[in-house]
N, C-alpha and C positions, 0 to 999 in steps of 0.2 A: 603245715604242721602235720608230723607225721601221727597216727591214731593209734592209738592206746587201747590195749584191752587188757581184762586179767580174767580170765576164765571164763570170756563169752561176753564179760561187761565190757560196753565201751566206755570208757573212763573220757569225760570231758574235762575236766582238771582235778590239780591235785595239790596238797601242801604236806609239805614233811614238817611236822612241829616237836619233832623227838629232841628237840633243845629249849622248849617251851614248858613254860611252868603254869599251873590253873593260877587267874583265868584268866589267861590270854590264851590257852590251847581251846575253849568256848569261843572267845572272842573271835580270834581270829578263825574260825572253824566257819563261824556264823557269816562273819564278810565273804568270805569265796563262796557260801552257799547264796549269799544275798545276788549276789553276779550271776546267778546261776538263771537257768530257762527250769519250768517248770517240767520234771525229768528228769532231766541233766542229773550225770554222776558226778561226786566228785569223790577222790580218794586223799581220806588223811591217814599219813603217819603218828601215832598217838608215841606216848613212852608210858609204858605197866607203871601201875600206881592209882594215885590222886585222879589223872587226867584220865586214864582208863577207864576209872569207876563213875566220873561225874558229865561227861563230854558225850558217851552214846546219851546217858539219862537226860541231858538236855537236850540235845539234837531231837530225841522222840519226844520231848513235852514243845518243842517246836513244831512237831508234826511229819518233820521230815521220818524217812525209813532207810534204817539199815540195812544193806543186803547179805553183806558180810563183814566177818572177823574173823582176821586171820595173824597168828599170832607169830612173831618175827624175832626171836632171841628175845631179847628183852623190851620189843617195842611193840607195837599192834598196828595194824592196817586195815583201816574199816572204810567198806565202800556204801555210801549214803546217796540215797535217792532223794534232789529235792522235792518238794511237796507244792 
């Protein structure tokens, strides 16, 4: 598998949920981080809105941390460290 990075991060997986509606854009957010090594990056595609507003706020009441957001026409790319 070839390796991923986006600005210095190595990105260990990723899901694009720009066709997801809350809360399955948490839900499903939450199962690729549950797969994840304590570390490990993963990078979601978000869509502006609902999911934008409530998806980091859970992610960090999870504990995890975000390292960035970066914003894409009308969707969001946040790259999340898990905890």
């Amino acid at each position: 598998m070839e390796e991923k990075r986006d600005n210095g991060f190595k990105i260990d997986d990723s899901i694009d949920l720009s066709h997801e509606v809350c809360p399955m854009t948490f839900v499903l957010t939450k199962l690729k981080l549950e797969a994840l090594q304590q570390g490990q990056l993963l990078e979601v595609i978000l869509p502006a809105g609902e999911p934008m507003r409530s998806v980091p706020i859970s992610i960090k009441e999870e504990g995890h941390k975000i390292l960035k957001v970066e914003k894409m026409g009308g969707m969001f790319k946040l790259i999340i460290e898990k905890s």
